[in-house]
Each structure stands twice: as structure tokens, then as C-alpha cells.
N, C-alpha and C positions, 0 to 999 in steps of 0.2 A: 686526506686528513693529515693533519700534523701531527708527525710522531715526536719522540721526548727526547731525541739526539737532535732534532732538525728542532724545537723548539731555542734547545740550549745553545746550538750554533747561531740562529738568528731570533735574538730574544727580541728585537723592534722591527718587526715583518711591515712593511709598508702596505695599506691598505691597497683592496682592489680598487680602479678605477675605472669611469664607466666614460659613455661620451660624455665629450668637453674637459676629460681629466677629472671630473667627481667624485670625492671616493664615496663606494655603494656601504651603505651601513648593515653592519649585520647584525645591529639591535632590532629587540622585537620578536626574535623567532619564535613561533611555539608549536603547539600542535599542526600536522596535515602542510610541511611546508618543504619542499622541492630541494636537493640539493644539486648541485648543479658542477663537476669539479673543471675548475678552468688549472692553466700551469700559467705564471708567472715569474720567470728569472729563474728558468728550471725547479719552482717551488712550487706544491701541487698547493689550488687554490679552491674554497670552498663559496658558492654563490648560492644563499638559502631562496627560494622563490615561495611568499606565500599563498597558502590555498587562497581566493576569494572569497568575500563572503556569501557572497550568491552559490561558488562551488562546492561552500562547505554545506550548505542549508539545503543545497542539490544530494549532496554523499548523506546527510542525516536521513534524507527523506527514502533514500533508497534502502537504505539502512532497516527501516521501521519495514520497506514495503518484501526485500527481502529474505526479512528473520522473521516476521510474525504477521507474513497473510497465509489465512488458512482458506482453503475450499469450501470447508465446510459450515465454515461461519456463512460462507458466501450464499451457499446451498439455502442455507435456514431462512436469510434472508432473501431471497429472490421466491421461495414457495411458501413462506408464512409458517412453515413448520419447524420441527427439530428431527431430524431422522434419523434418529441414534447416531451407530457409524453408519457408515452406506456399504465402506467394504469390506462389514461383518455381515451385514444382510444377504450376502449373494452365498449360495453355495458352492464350492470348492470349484465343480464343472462348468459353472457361470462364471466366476472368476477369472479361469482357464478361458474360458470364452472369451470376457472383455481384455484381457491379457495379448490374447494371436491378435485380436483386432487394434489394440493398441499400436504394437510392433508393425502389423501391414499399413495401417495408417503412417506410420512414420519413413517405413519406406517410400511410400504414395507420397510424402511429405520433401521426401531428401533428392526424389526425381523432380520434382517441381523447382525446387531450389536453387538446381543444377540446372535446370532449363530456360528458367524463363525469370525470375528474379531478381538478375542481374540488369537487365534488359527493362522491368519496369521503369515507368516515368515516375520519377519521385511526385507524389501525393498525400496528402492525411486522408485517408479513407476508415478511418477507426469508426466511425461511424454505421457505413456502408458495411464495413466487417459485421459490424455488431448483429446488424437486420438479418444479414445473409445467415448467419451462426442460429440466430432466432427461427428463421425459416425451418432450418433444417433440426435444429432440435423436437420443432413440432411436430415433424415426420416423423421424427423416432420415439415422441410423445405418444403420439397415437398409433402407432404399432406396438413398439415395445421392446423388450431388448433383442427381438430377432432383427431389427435396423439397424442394429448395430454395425455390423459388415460392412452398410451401404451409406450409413448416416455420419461415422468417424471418419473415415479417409476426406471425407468433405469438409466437414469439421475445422478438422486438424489443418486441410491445406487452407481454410479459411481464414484460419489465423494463425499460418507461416507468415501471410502474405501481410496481416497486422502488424506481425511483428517484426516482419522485414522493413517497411514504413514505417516502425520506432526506430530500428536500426540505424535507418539514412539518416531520421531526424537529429540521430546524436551521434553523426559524422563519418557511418561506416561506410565502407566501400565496397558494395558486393558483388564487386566482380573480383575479389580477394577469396580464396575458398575457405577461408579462417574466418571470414566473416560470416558466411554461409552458415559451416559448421556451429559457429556461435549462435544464429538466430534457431539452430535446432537444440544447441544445447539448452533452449528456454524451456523446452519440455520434462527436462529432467527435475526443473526447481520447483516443483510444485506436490511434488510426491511425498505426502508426512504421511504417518500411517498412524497416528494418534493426533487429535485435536491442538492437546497439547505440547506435539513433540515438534517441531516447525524444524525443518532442515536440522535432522539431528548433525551436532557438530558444526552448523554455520553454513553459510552461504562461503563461504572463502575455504571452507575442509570439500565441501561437492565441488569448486572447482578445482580443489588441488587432486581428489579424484578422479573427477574429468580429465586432467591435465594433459598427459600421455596421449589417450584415445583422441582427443579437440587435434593435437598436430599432428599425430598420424595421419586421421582420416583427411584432415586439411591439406596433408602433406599429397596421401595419395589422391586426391581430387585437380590438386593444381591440374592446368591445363588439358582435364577432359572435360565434351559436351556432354555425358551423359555419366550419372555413377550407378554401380553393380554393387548392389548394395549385400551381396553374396562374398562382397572381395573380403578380407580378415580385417583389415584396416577400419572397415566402414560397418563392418555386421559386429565387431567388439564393439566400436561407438554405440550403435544401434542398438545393441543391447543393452549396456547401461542407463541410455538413456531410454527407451522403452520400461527398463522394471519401475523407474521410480513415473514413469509417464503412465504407465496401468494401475496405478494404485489410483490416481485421481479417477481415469476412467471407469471405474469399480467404482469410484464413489459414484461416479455421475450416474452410471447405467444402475444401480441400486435404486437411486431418486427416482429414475425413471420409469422402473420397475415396479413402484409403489403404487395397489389399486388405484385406479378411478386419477391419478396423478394428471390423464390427460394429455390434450395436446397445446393448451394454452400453457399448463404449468411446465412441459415440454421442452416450451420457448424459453422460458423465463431459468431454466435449467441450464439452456445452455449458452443463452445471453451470460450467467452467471460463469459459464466454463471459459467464453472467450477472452470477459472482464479481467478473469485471475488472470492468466494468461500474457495479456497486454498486461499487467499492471507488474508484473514478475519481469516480464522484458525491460520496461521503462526501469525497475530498478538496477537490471542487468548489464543496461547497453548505457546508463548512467553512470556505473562506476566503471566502464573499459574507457569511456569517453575521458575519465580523470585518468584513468594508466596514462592517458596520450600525452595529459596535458601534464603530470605532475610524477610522472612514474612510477610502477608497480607499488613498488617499497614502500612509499611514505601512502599512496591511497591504501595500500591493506593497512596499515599501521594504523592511520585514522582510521580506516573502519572500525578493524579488532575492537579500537578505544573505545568508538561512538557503541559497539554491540554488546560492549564488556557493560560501561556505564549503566545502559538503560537495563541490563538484564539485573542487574543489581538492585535499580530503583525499584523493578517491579518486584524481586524476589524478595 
């Protein structure tokens, strides 16, 4: 940037140039636009890049999908009801129940990861996801919450492997263990524990809490085939992301705990669990994909704006 000695020393700075000798204009700049510093004639030089309009209509929409999607809206809609909260209805010991099983799911979640993930053929299976997640919700429809044990760890790897397949689609590389670590950090965004309270503090305050634990555990993963998810690096991660990942599970297992609920509405339970989920990813792996292209700084900056704005219109 041009400081106010270096402005006074060279008050007619000769524009940048591009190919062909052109000078690049730097009219125009505004929101969501890329700085870039080049040097010129030992003078440090600034090249603005703007978002496009496809990328910015991309960052809104992730915006919308991760500050104000709720579960439980989802819940209502996929069973036709309204279920209070779901994880008020459970008692403290059930809780505790879908709590261990969250966290063993997520273990069961981060060996998968580690093993075979990387190694996938890139595909769109959201689809195939979906049925699979449907199947198994039905089994633990028609049991009840003692399937839980048996029916999350499935679940859950079900839609790793979803959300691994958004991953690639918006240019990750996962045979990087940072990417890995990030398609589990999907579990953590989902966890409100009021209708109304949707990632208290933002989607950009849980990943600056995240932050730490994502290159740790990424850090200690590099170059092994299997993770111990007993090691500090990886059972810190695991934690964090397990508490806010058991509060949706306590919704789900609540829903499913509800008389006569069934093993049709089951399905439809957890078709609605895998949906969030992907839909939490795609806003996730949406805005790392802008880090790539435009850098950390200016895509928070536009976020912050685009979440400050709308919270406004609606408040």
C-alpha cells in the first residue's frame, strides 16, 4: 500500500501495466475484490481483482444457507409436524446417550476419512446418499432410540462420503489432510440449540474457534494411513466438533422417539438429517473455494457484509 512519504516522493506513480504494455485500470473497485501486491521500480504495487458475479451470487447464497438453516425447521417439514424442541424432549440420561453415540460416530467417521476417501472416484452420489441415509433412518424408526448405537455410525459415514463428493466438486484435494479435517468440520455447523439462535456468533466466529484444533489435528494426520483418534490433537478436534454435532443428534433421536413416529417417518427423519448436512457443506466448501480464488481477507469481509446486511433487513 502506498504510504504518505512514498506518495510525496512520487506524486505521478506511472500506472500498472499488463500484457501488451496496457495500463490495468483501477476504477471500479468495490465490494468482495481481491488485492493482489505486485512491486514495480522497487514500489510496492496494488492489483484489485474483482469477485465475479456468478462468485458473488455463489458467497450470498452460502451466506443465507450458512447463518439461517435450521434442523429443525427441516424436521417439521419432512414429518408434517412441529416437535417443540426435540432436544428438550429427551431426558438428561437419553441425552447422554445420543451424546457418546454422537462422538463414536464421529470417530467411526474420521477412520473412514483417513482410509478410503481420498482414494474415492470422484462422483455426484447425493442422490444414492440420500436413499442410503433413508434406509437406515428406518431402522432406527422402527426400533427406536436403542438403534442408535448401530444406526448413527452409518449415518454419519453416509454422509462423510456426501460431503466428501461436495468437497471435490468445489476443488478440494483430499488426499490433503486439511481437507479431510474440513469435510468433518461439516458436523460441527449444524448444532443451534434454539430455533432461533443459528450459529450463535456466525459461521466465520465457529470457524475462528475451530481454527487451532482444523491445523492441529490436520497437522498430526499428515502422512499417516490410519488416525488414533485417542491422540490430543485429534480427540480436542473431536470434541468440539462432537458437542455442537450431539445437539442435532438429540434433535434427530427425540423425533424419533416420538410415539407411533414409525419407520416411514423414520426415513423421512433422516433424509431430512443428511439434507442439512449436505446443504451446510455446499455452503462450507463454497466459501473455502473463494479463500482459493480471492483470498481469506476480502471473502470474510464480503461475507461479514453480506450477513451483517441481511440480519438487518430481517431484524
Amino acid at each position: 500500500m502506498t504510504t504518505v512519504g512514498s506518495a510525496l516522493a512520487h506524486p505521478a506513480r506511472r500506472p500498472l501495466r499488463g500484457q501488451g504494455g496496457h495500463p490495468i485500470s483501477n476504477a471500479g473497485r468495490g465490494a468482495g475484490q481481491e488485492e493482489t501486491p505486485r512491486v514495480t521500480q522497487g514500489l510496492p504495487q496494488v492489483v484489485f481483482r474483482a469477485m465475479s458475479e456468478a462468485d458473488h451470487a455463489a458467497l450470498q447464497s452460502a451466506v443465507d444457507i450458512l447463518e439461517r438453516t435450521s434442523f429443525v425447521e427441516r424436521l417439521a417439514a419432512a414429518t408434517g409436524r412441529r416437535i417443540g424442541f426435540a432436544g428438550r424432549m429427551l431426558p438428561p440420561d437419553a441425552q447422554a446417550f445420543a451424546a457418546a453415540a454422537a462422538r463414536r460416530s464421529l470417530e467411526t467417521a474420521l477412520h473412514v476419512a483417513v482410509s478410503s476417501l481420498a482414494v474415492t472416484p470422484r462422483r455426484d452420489g447425493g442422490r444414492l446418499h440420500q436413499r442410503l441415509a433413508a434406509v437406515s433412518g428406518a431402522v432406527g424408526g422402527a426400533i427406536g432410540l436403542a438403534s442408535l448405537p448401530v444406526e448413527l455410525p452409518v449415518s454419519t459415514t453416509i454422509m462423510l462420503r456426501s460431503i466428501a463428493d461436495i468437497a471435490r466438486r468445489e476443488g478440494e484435494n483430499l488426499a490433503d489432510p486439511e481437507a479431510l479435517i474440513a469435510c468433518l468440520q461439516v458436523f460441527a455447523l449444524g448444532g443451534h440449540a434454539e430455533e432461533g439462535n443459528l450459529l450463535e456468533g456466525g459461521y466465520l466466529a465457529l470457524r475462528g474457534l475451530l481454527a487451532k484444533s482444523v491445523t492441529d489435528a490436520a497437522r498430526f494426520m499428515g502422512g499417516r494411513a490410519a488416525a488414533d483418534a485417542t491422540a490430543p490433537a485429534l480427540a480436542r478436534f473431536l470434541a468440539l466438533v462432537s458437542t455442537r454435532f450431539g445437539v442435532v443428534v438429540s434433535q434427530k433421536a427425540a423425533a424419533q422417539a416420538v410415539p407411533l413416529i414409525g419407520a416411514l417417518s423414520g426415513a423421512a427423519i433422516n433424509l431430512a438429517f443428511i439434507r442439512h448436512f449436505q446443504r451446510l457443506a455446499q455452503g462450507h466448501f463454497t466459501v473455502r473455494r473463494l479463500e482459493r480464488v480471492y483470498g481469506r481477507e476480502i471473502v470474510y469481509g464480503e461475507y461479514a457484509r453480506m450477513a451483517g446486511r441481511t440480519t438487518a433487513a430481517e431484524g
